[in-house]
C-alpha positions in Angstrom: 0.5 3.9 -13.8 -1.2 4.6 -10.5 -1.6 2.3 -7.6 -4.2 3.0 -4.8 -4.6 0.9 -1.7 -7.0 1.4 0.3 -7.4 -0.8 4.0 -11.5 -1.6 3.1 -12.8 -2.6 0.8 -15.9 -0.2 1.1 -13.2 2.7 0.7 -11.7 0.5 -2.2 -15.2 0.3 -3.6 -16.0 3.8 -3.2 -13.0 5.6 -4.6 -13.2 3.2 -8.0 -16.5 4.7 -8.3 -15.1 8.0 -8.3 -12.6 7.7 -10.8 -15.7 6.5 -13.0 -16.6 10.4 -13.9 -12.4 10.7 -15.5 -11.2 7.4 -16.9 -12.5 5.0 -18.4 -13.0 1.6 -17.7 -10.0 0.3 -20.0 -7.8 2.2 -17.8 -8.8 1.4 -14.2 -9.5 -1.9 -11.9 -11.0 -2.9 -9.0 -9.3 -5.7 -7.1 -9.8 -7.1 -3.2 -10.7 -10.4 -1.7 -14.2 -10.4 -2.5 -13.8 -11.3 -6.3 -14.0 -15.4 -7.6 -10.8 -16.9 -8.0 -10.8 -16.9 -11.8 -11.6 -13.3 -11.7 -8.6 -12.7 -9.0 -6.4 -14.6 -11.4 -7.6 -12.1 -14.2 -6.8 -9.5 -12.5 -3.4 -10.1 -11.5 -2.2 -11.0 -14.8 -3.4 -7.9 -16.0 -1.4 -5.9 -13.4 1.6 -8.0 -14.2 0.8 -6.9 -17.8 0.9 -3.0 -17.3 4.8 -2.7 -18.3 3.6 -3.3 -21.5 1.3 -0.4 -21.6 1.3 3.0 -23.2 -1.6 4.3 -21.5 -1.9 5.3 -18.6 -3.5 3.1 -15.5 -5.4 3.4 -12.3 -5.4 -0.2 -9.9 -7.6 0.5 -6.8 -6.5 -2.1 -4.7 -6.6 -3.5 -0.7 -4.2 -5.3 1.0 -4.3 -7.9 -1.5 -1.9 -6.7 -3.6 0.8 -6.3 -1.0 2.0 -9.9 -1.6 3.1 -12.4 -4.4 2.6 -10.3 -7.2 5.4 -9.0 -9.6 3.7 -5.0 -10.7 5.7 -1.8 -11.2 3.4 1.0 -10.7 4.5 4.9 -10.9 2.8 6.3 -8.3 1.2 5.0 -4.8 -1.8 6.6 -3.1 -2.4 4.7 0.1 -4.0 4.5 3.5 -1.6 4.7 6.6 -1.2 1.1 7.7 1.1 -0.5 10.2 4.9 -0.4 8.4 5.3 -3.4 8.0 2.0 -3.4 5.4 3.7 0.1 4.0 6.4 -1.3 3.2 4.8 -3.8 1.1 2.8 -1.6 -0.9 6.1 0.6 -1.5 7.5 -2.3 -3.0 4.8 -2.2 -5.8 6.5 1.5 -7.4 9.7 1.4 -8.8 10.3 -2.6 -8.4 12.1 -2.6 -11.1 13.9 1.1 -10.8 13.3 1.8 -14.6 10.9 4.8 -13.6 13.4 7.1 -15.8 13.0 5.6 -18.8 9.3 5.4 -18.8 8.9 8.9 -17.1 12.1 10.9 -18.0 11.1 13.9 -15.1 10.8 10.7 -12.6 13.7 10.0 -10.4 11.6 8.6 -8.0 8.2 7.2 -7.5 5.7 9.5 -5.7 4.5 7.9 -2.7 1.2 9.9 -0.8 0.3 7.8 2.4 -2.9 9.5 3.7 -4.5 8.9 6.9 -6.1 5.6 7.4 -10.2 6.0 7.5 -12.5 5.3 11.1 -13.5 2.4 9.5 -9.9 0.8 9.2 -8.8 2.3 12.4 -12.2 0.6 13.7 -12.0 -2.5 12.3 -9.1 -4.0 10.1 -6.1 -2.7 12.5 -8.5 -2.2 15.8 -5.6 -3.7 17.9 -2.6 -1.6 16.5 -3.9 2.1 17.1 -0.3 2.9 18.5 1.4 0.8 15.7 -0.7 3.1 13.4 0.1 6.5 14.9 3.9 5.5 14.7 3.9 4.4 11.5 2.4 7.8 10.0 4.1 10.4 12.2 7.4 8.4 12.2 7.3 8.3 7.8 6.1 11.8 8.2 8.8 13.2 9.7 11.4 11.0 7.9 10.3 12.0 4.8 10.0 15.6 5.2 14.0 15.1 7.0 15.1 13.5 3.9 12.5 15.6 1.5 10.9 12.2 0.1 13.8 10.1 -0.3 13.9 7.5 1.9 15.9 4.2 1.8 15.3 0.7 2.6 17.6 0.7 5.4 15.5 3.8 7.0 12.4 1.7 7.1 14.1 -1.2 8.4 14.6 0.9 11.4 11.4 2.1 11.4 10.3 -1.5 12.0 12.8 -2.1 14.6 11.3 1.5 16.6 8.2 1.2 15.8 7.7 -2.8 16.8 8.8 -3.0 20.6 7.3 -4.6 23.2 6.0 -1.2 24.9 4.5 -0.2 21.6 2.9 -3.2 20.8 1.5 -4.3 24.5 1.3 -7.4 26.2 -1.6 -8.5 24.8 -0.1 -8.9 21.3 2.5 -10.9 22.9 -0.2 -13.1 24.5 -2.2 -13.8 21.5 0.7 -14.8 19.8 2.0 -17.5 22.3 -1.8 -18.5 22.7 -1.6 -18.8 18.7 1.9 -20.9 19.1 -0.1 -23.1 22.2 
């Protein structure tokens, strides 16, 4: 099963309608925001579903998925986001760590984190450029260190480096105590 988060849901939109030409609709799903609650509900019950599944599956998801849902998914294709966010999404392959017994050449879930689009940069994470940056060259260069296998403790320190006070700016800081005010 295949996960693909993407930081728009234009790019969301736009890369389901690509996988319309190879699988079929049985085998793939669109989920963000936009859909009606009853739908989102749908939705998320049928990713929580896919352990039961044979066949093979294709979620194109945003950011929604990076919270409160229970899936184990095989692979992850996703957009560079701030680590925090990719660390999220990298708790949707593996959760459970059976990938072996579904895919006996598996170890390890693969994991491609592709550069985030203009239009994320642009608008979603507009005030994190640095954050961004970080975040991809830092994982970058872990993972080609550690050829692919990296821990949980290695992206806790990630976090820790890559969310300082130079790195994030004042202005962060202010928002958030004009937030607290």
């Amino acid at each position: 099963n295949v996960l693909v988060v993407c930081n728009t849901i234009a790019m969301a939109r736009e890369i389901f309608d690509l996988l319309n030409q190879g699988i079929c609709l049985e085998h793939r799903m669109l989920y963000h925001s936009q859909f009606i609650l009853q739908d989102k509900k749908n939705k998320e019950d049928l990713l929580e579903g896919l352990e039961s599944r044979d066949n093979g599956f294709v979620a194109v998801c945003t950011q929604i998925v990076e919270v409160s849902l229970d899936i184990d998914f095989d692979v992850l294709y996703t957009e560079n986001a701030p680590i925090d966010a990719i660390i999220q999404r990298l708790g949707r392959v593996n959760r459970k760590g059976k990938i072996q017994e579904r895919i006996p050449e598996m170890q390890f879930a693969k994991v491609v984190i592709t550069h985030e689009s203009d239009k994320s940069r642009k608008y979603v994470y507009k005030d994190l450029p640095r954050i961004l940056s970080l975040t991809y060259s830092n994982l970058s260069r872990m993972a080609n260190v550690q050829k692919g296998n990296i821990a949980e403790k290695d992206l806790k320190n990630l976090v820790d480096k890559i969310y300082t006070k130079e790195n994030l700016g004042d202005g962060y800081f202010q928002e958030l105590n004009d937030a607290k005010e």
